[in-house]
N, C-alpha and C positions, 0 to 999 in steps of 0.2 A: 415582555420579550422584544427584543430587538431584532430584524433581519435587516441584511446588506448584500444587493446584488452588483457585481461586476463581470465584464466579458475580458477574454483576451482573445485577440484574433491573431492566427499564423498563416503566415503564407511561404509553407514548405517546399524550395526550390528542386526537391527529389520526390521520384513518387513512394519512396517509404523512408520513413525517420525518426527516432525516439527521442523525444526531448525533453529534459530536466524543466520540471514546471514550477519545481518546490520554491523557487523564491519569490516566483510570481504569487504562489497562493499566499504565502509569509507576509509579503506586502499586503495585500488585499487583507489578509486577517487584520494588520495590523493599523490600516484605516479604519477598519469596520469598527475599532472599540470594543467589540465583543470580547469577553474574558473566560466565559464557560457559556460553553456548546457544541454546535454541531456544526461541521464545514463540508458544503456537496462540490465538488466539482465534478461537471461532466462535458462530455463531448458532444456536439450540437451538428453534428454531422455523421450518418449513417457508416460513413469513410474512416472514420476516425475512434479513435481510443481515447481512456483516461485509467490508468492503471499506479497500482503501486509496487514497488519492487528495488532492488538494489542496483544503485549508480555505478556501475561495476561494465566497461565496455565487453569484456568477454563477453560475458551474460547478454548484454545486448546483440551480437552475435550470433549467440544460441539463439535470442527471440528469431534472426532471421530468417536465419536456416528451419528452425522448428516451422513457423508459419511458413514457409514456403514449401517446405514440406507437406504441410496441411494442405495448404491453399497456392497453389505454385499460380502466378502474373497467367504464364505461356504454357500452352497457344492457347490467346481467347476464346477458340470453338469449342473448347471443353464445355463451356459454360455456356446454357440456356440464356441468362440475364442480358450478355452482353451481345449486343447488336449495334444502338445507337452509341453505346460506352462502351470500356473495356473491362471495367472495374471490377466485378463478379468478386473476383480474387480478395478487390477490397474490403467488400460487403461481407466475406468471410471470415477473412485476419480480424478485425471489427468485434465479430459476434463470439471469438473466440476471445480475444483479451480484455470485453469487457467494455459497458460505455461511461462508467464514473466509477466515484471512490467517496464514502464519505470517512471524514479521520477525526476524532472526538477533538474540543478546544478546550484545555486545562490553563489556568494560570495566561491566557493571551498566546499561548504558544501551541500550534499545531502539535499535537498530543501523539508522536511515533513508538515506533517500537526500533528497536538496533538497523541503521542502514535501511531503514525505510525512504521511501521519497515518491514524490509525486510525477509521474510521466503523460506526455502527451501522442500517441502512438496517432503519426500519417500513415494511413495505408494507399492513399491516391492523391498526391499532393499537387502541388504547381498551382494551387489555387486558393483563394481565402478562406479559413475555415473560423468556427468561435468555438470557443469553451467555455462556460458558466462556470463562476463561481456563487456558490448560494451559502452564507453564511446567518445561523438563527443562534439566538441564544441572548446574554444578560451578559 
């Protein structure tokens, strides 16, 4: 069995943003040589998401307004967490969308279902963040 590790680092100039990741992984699969397996990618920051879902901006929309809902930024005093930082909010939006994805590898090609794709969810951005990707397999 073979494994192939890669990072990608983003440094998201808004403190919330969803970002199409799926080519990045595409490439990384597609150094790795691997042809059947398993591909993890996760998010290496407590702040941060790795989810899967439709590239579809409306819907990216609804993520916002939904988590904000959940977990609304303001006002900071709502939240215990935040004192030195403000982020609390982050640390939530986070725990609700999840911190990886892993997506079966058929034939060399990221193995989806219809309008699938791979996103990278900032929830306190303006600073460097990484994502793993961990690919195992033959």
């Amino acid at each position: 069995m073979k494994s192939f590790r890669q990072e990608l680092t983003f440094r998201v100039p808004k403190r919330r943003e969803l970002l199409n990741i799926t080519p990045q992984v595409a490439e990384a699969l597609l150094t790795s040589g691997i042809q059947e397996g398993l591909c993890l990618v996760n998010a290496m920051h407590i702040t941060a998401s790795v989810f899967i879902n439709d590239n579809e901006s409306g819907l990216h929309a609804d993520f916002e307004k939904w988590l904000e809902c959940l977990a609304p930024e303001k006002p900071h005093s709502q939240y215990r967490h935040n004192g030195a930082e403000d982020n609390a909010d982050a640390h939530l939006k986070r725990s609700i969308m999840g911190r990886e994805v892993v997506v079966a590898v058929t034939k060399g090609q990221l193995d989806f279902g219809p309008w699938e794709q791979i996103f990278y969810g900032e929830f306190d951005g303006q600073r460097a963040k990484r994502v793993l990707i961990k690919i195992v397999g033959e």
